[in-house]
SERO-4910 file (N, C-alpha, C, O; in steps of 0.05 Angstrom, whole numbers):
BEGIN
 pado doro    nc1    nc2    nc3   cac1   cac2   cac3    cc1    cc2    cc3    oc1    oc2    oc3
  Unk    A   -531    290   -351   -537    272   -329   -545    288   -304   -532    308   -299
  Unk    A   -561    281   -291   -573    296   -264   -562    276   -244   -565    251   -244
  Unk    A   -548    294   -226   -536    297   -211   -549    292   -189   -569    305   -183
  Unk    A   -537    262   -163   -566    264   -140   -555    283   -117   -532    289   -111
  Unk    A   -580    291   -107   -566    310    -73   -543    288    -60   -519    286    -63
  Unk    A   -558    277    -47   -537    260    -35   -512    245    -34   -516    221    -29
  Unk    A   -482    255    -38   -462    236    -48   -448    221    -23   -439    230     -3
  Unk    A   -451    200    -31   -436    182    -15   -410    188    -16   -401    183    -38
  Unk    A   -389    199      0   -361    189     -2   -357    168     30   -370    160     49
  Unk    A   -319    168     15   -301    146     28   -278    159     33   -269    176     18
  Unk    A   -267    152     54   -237    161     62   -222    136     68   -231    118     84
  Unk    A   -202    134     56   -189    105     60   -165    118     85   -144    130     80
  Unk    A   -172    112    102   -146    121    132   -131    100    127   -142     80    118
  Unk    A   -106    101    130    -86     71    122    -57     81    142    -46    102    148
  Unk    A    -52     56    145    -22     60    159      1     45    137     -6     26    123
  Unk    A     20     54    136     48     43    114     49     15    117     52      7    140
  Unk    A     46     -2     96     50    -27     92     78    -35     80     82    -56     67
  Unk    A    100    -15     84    122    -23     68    127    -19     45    149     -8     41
  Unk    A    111    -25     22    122    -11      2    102     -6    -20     79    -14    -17
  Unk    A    108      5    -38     87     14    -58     70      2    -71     48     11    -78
  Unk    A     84    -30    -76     62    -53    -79     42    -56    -65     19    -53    -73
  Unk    A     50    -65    -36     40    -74     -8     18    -54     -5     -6    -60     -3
  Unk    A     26    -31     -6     10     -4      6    -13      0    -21    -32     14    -14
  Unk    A    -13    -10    -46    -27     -9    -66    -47    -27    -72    -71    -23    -79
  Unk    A    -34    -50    -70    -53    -75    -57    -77    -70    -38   -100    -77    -44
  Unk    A    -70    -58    -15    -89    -47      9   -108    -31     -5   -132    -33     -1
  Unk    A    -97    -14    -23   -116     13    -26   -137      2    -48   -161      9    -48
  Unk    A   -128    -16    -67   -146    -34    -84   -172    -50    -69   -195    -48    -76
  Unk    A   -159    -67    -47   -178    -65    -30   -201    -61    -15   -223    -73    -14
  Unk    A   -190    -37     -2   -207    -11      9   -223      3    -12   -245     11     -4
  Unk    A   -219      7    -37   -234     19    -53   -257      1    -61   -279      8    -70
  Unk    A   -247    -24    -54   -271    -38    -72   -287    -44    -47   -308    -53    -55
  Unk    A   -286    -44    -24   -297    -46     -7   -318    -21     -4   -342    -25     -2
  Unk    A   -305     12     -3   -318     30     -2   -345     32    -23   -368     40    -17
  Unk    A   -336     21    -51   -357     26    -76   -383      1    -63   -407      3    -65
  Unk    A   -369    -20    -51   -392    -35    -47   -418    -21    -26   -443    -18    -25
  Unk    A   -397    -15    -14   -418      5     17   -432     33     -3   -442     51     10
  Unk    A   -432     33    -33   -438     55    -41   -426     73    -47   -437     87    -64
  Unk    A   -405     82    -39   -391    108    -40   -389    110    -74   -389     91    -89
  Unk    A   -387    140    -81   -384    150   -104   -365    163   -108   -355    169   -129
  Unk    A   -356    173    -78   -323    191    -88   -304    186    -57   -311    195    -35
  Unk    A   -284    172    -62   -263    156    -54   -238    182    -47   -233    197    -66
  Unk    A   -227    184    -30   -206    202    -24   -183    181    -14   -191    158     -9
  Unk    A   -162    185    -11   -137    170      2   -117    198     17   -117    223     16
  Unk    A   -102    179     30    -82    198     43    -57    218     31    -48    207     11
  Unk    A    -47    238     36    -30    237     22     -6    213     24     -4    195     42
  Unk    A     12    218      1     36    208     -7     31    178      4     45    168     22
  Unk    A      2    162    -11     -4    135      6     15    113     -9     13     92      5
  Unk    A     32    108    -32     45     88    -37     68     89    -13     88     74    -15
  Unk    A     66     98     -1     97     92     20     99    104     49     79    117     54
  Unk    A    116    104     68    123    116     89    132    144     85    148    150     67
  Unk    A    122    161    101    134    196    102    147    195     99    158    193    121
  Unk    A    167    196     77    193    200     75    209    221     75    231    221     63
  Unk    A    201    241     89    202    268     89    219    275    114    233    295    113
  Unk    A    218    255    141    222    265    165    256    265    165    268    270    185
  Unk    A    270    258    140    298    264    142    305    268    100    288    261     84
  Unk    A    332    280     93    335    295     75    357    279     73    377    281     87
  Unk    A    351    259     48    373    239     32    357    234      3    332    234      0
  Unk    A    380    231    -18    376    243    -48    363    219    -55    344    217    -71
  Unk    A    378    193    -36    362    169    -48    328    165    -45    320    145    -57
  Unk    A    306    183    -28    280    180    -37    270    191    -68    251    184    -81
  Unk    A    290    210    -75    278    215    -96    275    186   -119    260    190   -138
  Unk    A    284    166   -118    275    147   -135    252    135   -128    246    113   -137
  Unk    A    235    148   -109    208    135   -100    195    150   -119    173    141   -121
  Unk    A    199    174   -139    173    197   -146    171    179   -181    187    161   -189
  Unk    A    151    188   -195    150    170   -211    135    193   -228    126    211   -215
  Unk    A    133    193   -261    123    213   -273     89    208   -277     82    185   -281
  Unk    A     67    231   -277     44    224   -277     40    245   -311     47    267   -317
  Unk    A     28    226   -322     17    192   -328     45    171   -321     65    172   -336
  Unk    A     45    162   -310     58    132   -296     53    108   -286     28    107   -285
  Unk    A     60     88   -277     57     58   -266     31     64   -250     10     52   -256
  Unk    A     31     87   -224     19     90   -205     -8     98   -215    -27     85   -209
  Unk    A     -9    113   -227    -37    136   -241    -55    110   -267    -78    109   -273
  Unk    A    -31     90   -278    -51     73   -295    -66     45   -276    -85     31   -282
  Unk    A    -50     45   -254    -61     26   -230    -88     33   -219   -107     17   -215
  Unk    A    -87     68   -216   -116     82   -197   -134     79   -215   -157     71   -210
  Unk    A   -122     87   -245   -135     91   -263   -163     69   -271   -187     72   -272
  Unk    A   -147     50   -274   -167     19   -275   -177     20   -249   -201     15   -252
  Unk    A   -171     25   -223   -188     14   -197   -209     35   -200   -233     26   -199
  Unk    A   -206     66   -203   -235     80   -215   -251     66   -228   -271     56   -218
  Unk    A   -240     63   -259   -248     56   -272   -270     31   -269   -291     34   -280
  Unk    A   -264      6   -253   -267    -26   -244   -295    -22   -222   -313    -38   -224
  Unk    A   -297      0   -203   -318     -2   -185   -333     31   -194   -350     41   -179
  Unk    A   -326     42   -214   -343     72   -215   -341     84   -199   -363     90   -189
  Unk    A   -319     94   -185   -309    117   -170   -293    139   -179   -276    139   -197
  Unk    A   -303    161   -164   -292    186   -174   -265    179   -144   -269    171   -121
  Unk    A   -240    185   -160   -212    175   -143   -195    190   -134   -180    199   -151
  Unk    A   -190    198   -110   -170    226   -106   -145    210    -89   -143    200    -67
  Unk    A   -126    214   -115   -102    209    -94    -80    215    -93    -81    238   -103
  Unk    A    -50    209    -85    -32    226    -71    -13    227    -88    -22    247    -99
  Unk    A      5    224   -100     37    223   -109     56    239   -117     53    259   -131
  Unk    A     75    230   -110    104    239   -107    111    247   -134    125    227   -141
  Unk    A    110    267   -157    108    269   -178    137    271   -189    151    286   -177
  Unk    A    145    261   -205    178    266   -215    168    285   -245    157    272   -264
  Unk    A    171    308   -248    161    331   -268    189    320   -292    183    307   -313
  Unk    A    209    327   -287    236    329   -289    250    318   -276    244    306   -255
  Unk    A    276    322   -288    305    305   -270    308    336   -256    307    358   -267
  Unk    A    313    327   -224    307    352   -211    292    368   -203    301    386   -188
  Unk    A    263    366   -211    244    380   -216    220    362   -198    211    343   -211
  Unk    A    207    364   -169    190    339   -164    162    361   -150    164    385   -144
  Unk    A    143    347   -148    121    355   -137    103    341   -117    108    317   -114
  Unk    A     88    347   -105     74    330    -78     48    337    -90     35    356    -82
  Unk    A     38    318   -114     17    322   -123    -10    301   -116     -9    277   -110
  Unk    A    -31    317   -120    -55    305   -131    -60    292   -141    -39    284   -152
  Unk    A    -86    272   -153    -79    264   -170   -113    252   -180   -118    231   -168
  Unk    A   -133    260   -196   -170    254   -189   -170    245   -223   -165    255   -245
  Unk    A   -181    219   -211   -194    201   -239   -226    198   -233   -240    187   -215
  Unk    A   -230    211   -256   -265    203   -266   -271    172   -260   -253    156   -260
  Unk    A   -295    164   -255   -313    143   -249   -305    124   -274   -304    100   -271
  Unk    A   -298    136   -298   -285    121   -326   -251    115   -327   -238    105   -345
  Unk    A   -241    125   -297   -216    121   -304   -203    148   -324   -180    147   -332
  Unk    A   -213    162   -328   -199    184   -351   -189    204   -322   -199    208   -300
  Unk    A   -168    214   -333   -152    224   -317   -168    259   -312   -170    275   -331
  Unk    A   -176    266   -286   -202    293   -294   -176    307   -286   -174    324   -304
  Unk    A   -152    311   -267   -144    333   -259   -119    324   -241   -114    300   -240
  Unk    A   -102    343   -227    -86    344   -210    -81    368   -200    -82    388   -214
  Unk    A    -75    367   -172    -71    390   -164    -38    389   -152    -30    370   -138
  Unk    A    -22    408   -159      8    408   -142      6    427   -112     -3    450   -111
  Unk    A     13    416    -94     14    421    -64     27    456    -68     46    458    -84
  Unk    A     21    476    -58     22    501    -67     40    504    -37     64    506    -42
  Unk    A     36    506    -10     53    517     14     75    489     25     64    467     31
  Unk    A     96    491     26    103    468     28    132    482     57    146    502     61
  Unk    A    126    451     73    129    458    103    167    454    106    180    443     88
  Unk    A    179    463    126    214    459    128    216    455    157    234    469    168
  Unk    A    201    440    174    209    433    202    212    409    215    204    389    204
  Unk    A    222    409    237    230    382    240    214    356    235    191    356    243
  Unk    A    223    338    225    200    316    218    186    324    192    170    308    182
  Unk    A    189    346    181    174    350    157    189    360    139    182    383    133
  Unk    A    210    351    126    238    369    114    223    363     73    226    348     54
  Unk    A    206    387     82    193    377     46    202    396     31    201    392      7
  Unk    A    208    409     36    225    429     16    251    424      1    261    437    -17
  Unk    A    260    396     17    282    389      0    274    375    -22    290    376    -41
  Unk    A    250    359    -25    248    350    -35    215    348    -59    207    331    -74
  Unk    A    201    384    -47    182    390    -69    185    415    -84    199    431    -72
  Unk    A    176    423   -104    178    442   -119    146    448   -103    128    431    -99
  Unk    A    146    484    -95    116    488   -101     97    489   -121    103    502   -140
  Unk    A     75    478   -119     57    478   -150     63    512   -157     71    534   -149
  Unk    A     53    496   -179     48    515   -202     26    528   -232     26    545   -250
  Unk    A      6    497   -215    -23    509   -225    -45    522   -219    -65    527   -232
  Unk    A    -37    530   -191    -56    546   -173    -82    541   -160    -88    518   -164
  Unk    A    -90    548   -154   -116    540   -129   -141    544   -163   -151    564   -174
  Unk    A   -142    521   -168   -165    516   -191   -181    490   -182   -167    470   -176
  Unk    A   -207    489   -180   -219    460   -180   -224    447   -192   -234    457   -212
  Unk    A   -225    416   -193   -219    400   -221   -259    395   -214   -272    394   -193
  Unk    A   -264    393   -234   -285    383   -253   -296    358   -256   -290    349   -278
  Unk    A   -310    341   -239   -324    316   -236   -347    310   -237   -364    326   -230
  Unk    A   -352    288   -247   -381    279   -249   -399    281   -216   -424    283   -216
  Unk    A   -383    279   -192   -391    280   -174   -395    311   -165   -417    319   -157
  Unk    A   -380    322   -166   -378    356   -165   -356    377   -169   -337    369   -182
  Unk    A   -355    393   -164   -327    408   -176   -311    407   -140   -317    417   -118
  Unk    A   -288    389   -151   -270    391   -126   -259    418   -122   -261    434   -141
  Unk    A   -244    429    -95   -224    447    -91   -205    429    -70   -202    429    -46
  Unk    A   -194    414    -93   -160    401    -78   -146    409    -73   -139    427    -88
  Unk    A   -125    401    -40   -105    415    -33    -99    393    -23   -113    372    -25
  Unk    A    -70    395     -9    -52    378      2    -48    389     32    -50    414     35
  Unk    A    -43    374     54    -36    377     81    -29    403     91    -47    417     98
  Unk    A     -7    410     91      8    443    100     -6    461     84      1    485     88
  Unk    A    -26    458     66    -45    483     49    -74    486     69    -89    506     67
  Unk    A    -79    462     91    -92    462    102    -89    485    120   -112    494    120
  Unk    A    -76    498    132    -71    518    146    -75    548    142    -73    569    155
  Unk    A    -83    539    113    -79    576    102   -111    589     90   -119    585     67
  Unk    A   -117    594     97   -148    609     97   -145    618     63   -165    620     48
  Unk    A   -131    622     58   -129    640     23   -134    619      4   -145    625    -17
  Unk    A   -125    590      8   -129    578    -12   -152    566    -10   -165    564    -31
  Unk    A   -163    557     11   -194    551     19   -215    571      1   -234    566    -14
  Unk    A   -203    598     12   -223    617      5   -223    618    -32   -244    618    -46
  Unk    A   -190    617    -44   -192    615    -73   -211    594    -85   -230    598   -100
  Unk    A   -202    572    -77   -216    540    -85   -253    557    -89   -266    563   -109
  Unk    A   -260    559    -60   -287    577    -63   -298    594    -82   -321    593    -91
  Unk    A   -282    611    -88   -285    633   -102   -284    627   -145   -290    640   -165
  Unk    A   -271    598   -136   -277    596   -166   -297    573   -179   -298    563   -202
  Unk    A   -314    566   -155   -340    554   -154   -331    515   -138   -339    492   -140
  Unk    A   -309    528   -124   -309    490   -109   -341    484   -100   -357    502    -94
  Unk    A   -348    457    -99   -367    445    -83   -354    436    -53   -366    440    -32
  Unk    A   -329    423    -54   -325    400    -35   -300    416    -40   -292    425    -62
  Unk    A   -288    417    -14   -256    422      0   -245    392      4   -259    376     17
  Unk    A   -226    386     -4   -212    356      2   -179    362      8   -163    369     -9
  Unk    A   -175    359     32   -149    353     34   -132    331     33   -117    333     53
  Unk    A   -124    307     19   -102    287     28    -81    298     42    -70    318     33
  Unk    A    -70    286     69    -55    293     84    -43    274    100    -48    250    102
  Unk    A    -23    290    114     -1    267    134     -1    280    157     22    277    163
  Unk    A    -10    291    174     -4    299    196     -5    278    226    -22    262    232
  Unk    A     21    286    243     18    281    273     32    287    283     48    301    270
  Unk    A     39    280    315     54    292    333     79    274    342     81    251    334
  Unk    A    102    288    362    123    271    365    110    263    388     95    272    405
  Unk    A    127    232    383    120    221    415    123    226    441    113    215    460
  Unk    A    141    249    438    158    254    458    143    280    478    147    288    501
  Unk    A    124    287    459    113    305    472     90    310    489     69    300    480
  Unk    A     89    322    509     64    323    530     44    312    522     47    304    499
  Unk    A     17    306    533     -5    303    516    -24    327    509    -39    330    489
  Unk    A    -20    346    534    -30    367    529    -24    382    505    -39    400    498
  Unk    A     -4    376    494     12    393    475     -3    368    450    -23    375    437
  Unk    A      3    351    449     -8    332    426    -34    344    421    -39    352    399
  Unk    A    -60    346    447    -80    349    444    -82    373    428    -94    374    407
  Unk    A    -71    392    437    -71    418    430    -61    424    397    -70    445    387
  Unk    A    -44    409    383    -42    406    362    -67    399    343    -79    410    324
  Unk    A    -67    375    358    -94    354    338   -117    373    335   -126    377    312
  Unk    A   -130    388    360   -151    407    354   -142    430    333   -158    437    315
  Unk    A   -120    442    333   -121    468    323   -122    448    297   -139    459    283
  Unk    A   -113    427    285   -111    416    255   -145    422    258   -153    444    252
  Unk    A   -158    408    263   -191    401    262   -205    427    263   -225    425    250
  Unk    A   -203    444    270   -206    476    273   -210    491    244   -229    501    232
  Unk    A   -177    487    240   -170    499    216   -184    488    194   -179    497    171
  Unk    A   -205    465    200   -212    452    172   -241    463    173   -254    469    153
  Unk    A   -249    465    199   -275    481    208   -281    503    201   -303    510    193
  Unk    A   -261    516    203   -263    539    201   -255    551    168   -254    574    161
  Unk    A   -251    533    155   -253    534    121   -275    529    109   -285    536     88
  Unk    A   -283    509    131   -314    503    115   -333    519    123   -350    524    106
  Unk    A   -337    532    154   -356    554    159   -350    582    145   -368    596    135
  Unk    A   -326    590    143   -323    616    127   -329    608     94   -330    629     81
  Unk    A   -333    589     80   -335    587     60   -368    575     46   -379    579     25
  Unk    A   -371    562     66   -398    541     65   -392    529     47   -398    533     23
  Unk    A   -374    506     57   -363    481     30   -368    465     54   -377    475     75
  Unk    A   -360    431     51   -357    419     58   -341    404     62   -342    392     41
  Unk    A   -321    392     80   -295    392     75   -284    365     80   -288    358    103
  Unk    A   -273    349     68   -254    322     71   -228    323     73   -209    329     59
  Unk    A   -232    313     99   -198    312     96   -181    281    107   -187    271    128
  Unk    A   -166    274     95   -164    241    100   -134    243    104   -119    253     87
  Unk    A   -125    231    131    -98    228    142    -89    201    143   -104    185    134
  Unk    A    -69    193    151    -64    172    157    -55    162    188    -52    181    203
  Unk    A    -51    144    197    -42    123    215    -21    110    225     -9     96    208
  Unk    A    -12    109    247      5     91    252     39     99    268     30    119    279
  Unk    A     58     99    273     80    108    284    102     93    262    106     70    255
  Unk    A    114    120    257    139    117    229    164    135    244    168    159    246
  Unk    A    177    115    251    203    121    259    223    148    246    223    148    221
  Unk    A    232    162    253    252    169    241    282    164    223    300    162    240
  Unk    A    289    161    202    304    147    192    329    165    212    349    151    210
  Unk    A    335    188    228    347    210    229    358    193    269    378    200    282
  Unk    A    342    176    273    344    173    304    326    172    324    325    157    343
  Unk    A    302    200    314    286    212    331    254    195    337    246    175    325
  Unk    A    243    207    355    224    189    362    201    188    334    182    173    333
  Unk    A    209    204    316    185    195    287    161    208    288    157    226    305
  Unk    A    151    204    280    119    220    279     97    192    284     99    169    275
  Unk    A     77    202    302     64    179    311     36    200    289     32    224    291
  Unk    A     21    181    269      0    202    255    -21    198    273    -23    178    287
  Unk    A    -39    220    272    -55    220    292    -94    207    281   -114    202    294
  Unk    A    -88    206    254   -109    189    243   -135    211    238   -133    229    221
  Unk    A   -154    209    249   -183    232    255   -195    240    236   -210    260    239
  Unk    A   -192    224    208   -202    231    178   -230    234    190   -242    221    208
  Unk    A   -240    263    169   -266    276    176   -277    286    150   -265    293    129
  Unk    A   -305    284    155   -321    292    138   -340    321    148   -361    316    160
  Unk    A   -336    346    143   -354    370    153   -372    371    135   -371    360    113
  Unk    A   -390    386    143   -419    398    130   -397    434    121   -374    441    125
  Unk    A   -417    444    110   -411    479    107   -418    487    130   -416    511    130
  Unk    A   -427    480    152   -432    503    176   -409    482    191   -417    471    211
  Unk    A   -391    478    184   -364    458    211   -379    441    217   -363    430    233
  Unk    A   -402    424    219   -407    404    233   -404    377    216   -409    372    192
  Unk    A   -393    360    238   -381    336    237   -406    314    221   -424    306    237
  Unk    A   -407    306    197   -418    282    189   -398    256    197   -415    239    205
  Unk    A   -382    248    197   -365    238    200   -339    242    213   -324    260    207
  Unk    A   -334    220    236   -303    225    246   -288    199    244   -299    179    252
  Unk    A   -266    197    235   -248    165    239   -237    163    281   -244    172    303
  Unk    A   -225    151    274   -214    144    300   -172    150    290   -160    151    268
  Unk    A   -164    152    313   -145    160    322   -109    137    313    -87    142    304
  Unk    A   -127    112    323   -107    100    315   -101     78    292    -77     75    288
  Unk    A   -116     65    278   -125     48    261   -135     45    230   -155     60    226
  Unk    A   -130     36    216   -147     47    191   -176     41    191   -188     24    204
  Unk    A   -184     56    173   -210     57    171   -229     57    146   -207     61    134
  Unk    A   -239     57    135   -265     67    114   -288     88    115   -309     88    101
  Unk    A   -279    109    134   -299    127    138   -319    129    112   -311    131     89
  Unk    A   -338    129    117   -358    131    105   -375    155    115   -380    161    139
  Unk    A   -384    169     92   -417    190    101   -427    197     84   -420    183     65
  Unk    A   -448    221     74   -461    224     59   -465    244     56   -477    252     76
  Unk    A   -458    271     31   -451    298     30   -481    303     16   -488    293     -6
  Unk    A   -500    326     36   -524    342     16   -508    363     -1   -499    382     12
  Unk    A   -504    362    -34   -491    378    -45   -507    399    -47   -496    420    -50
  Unk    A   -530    399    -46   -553    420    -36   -543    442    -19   -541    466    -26
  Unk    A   -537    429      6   -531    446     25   -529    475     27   -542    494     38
  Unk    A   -506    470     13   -491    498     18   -499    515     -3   -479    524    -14
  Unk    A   -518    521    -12   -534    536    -28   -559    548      0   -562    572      6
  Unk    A   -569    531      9   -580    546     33   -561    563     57   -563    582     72
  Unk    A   -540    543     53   -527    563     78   -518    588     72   -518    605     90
  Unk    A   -510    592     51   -498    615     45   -520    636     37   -513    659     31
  Unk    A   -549    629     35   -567    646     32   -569    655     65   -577    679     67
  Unk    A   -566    647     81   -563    647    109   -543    661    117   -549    680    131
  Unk    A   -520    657    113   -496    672    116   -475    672     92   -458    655     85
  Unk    A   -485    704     78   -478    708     54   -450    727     57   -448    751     54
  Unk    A   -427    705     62   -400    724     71   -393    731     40   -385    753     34
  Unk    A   -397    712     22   -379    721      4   -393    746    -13   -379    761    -26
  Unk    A   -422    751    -12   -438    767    -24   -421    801     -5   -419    822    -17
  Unk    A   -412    797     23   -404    821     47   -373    824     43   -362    845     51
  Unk    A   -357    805     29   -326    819     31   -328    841     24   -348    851     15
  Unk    A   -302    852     29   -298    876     18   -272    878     13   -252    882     26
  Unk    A   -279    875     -9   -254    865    -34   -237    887    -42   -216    887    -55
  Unk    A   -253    914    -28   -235    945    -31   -218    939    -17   -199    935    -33
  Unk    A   -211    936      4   -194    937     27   -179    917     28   -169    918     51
  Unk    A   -171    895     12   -164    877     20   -136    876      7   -128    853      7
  Unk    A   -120    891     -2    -95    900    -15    -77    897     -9    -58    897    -25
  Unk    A    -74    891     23    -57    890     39    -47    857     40    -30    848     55
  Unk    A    -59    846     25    -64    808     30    -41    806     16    -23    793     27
  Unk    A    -35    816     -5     -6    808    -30      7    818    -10     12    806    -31
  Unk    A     19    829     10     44    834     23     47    808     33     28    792     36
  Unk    A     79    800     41     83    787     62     80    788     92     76    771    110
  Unk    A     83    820     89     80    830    120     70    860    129     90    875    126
  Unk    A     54    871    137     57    899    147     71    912    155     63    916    178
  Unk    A     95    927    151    109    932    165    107    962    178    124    969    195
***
């Protein structure tokens, strides 16, 4: 099958509807709305059946995680399947009794299950207590295989780290996709909010210019209390669509859900990198020092 330049994707921005039904319902929705506007490859937020349940450390969320193949994955499965979308989405993986993951989760345009990726850096600060409650992956920075193009999936806090961007790259990604949760406390300055939200948008820039990919990354919406007391995490929304040189095809808005829509030249980045050929210039002698934790 020949493949066109132009792919339409979709970012479904969503705020918590309460519960996994409610919040599933929506995304059924939204998907069928996106396929109508054209889109061919559909992203969602992370962990979108429910509220962050992360921002406090009690044993009882773990009955939210569910095993994949499960309830959740044969639901996406058919909504792929139903409008011909390539489907990237979020869940709370139960591996084992004991054993959980903050996984991926990408169904072919047929509904056949193409891949998952498990969240590899996983965050321990306030409002984000995920370490109680993820195992780090354990299949490594590999890109799954689509009729649309070869993804390099990652999860939120992997967004930060230049190595897995660069791995995803290095083993032929087309498209960088993050599902993610990020925002700021209420409580804090705006200068300081601002100053957050950019360095997130930066760091996605700056994966897609050092790499010449193109990058998705789809957040969510809305202000979620703390179960703990605290003022909660207000998400700051801003799902984006980059080119390989950082520039913006697409921006969402801040507070609201959305359907971002745009249109990826998978072309592209075959010219850019004849342009700026970093990966042809590493220098992969020197680079030895990367397996340490630290220089000391």
């Amino acid at each position: 099958m020949t493949r066109k330049t132009a792919l339409p994707v979709a970012l479904i921005q969503e705020r918590n509807h309460g519960s996994a039904e409610e919040n599933l319902a929506v995304i059924e929705s939204r998907v069928a709305q996106a396929a109508q506007n054209g889109a061919r490859l559909v992203l969602l937020q992370e962990l979108h059946n429910g509220p962050y349940f992360c921002q406090h450390e009690d044993v009882n969320e773990f009955d939210l995680a569910e095993t994949i193949p499960g309830p959740s994955t044969a639901r996406l499965s058919q909504l792929a399947k139903q409008h011909g979308v390539v489907l990237v989405s979020s869940l709370f993986e139960k591996r084992a009794t004991g054993l959980y993951h903050n996984t991926a989760v990408v169904f072919e345009s047929d509904g056949a299950l193409a891949g998952k990726y498990r969240k590899m850096h996983i965050p321990d600060d306030p409002g984000f207590y995920e370490k109680f409650y993820f195992t780090p992956g354990d299949i490594g920075f590999e890109p799954i295989d689509t009729s649309v193009g070869r993804l390099g999936l990652m999860v939120c806090w992997d967004q930060w780290y230049p190595e897995g961007a660069r791995l995803m790259a290095l083993a032929g990604a087309e498209l960088l996709l993050y599902p993610t949760a990020i925002g700021w406390d209420p409580d804090d300055a705006q200068a300081e909010k601002d100053r957050q939200r950019n360095a997130w948008i930066l760091s996605h820039r700056g994966h897609s210019v050092a790499n010449g990919l193109p990058v998705l990354s789809c957040n969510r919406v809305g202000h979620e209390p703390s179960p703990l007391g605290t003022s909660g995490i207000r998400f700051w929304g801003s799902s984006h669509v980059l080119g390989p040189q950082g520039e913006f095809l697409a921006e969402a808005n801040q507070d609201e859900p959305e359907i971002l829509m745009a249109e990826v030249d998978m072309e592209r980045s075959e010219h850019v990198r004849r342009i700026w050929p970093f990966l042809r210039d590493r220098r992969i002698d020197a680079y030895q020092d990367l397996l340490k934790r630290y220089r000391d």
